[in-house]
N, C-alpha and C positions, 0 to 999 in steps of 0.2 A: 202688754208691754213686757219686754224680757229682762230682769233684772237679777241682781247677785247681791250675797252677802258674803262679808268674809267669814271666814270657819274661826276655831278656836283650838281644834282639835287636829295634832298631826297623824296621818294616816299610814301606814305597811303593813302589806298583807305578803304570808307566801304564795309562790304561784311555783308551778313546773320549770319557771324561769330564772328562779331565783327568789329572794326579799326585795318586795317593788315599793319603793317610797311614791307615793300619791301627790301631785302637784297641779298645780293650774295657770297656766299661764303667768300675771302679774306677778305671782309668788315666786317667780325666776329673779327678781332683782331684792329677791331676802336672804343671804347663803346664810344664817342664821338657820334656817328653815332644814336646807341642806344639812346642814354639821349636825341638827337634832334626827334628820332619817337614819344618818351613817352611823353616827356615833352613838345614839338612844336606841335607834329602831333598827341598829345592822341591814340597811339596806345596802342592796347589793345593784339596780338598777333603779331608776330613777324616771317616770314617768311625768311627762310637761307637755300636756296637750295645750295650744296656744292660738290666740287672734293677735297678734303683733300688728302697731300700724303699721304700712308702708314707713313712715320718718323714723320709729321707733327700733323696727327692726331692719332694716339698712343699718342704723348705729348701730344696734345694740346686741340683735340677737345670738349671733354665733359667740359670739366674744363671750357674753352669759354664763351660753350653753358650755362651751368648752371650758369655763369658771369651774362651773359647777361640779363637772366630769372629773377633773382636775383635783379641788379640794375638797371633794369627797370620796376619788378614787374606785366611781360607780359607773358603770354603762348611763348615757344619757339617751333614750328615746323620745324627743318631740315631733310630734305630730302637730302642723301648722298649718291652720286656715290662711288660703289667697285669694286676693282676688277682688274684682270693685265688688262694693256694695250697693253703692249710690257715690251720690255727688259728693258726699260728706267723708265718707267710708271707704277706706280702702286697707285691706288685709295683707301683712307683707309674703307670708308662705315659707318654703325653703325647709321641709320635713325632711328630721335630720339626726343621724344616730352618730353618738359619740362613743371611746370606747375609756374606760378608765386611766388613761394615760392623757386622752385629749386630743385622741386622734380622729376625725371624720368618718368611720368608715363607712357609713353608709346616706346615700340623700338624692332624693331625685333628681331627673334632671337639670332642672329650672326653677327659681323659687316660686312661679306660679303654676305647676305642675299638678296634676291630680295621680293618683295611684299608691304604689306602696315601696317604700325603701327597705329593702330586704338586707339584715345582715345577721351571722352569725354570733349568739350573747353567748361567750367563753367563759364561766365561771371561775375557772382557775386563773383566766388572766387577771382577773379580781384581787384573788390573794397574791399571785407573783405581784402584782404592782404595788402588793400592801407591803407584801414583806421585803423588795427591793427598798422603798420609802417607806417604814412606818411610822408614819405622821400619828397612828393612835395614840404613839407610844411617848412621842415630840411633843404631842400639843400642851398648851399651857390655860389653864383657866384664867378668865377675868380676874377673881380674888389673888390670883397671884402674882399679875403683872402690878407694879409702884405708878402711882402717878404722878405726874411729874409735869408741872404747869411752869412756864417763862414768860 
């Protein structure tokens, strides 16, 4: 039987393609996870191989993905299992390249499609979209937001 555990350790490596932050599927709904690739690990795209349910990602997927792309200001590549499994099982699909702004530009047909979504990773649109909004430079840590209960 096929089982997982979760890691403890965040993963980026370089590649010819850039700094690629490492992710997995379920770890799409921690942008925690995210702001530590971008911020810690200078990643520059963003890797999220995934089996979404059919229920799960109808809600959730794109929205996620385009989260992430967004406040991390990284190319978003997921590759997404579709498709029945069984009577139990069903995988939502829909592989799907984001570009640091949050734009689609690239996704199969269909979100039960097989093949490969091809688009071009622009590095430089990386930093233009940093240096149009540098949120590195905005953001504010925990310890220095006040709390403040009602």
């Amino acid at each position: 039987m096929f089982t997982h555990l979760s890691g403890d350790t965040v993963v980026a490596v370089d590649s010819p393609f850039g700094r690629l932050g490492l992710t997995v599927c379920y770890d799409l709904r921690f942008p925690e996870l995210y702001q530590c690739l971008r911020f810690k690990h200078q990643a520059q795209v963003l890797l999220v191989p995934s089996a979404f349910t059919k229920v799960t990602g109808e809600a959730h997927w794109e929205i996620l993905l385009r989260a992430r792309a967004i406040e991390t200001q990284c190319y978003v590549i997921a590759a997404a299992q579709a498709g029945k499994h069984n009577e139990k099982r069903e995988s939502y699909g829909d592989s799907i390249v984001i570009d640091p702004w949050g734009t689609v530009i690239a996704r199969l047909p269909d979100r039960l499609s097989t093949g490969f979504a091809v688009a071009d990773i622009d590095l430089s649109k990386v930093e233009a979209v940093r240096t149009k909004m540098p949120i590195s430079e905005h953001r504010k840590f925990e310890s220095i937001w006040k709390s403040s209960s009602l």
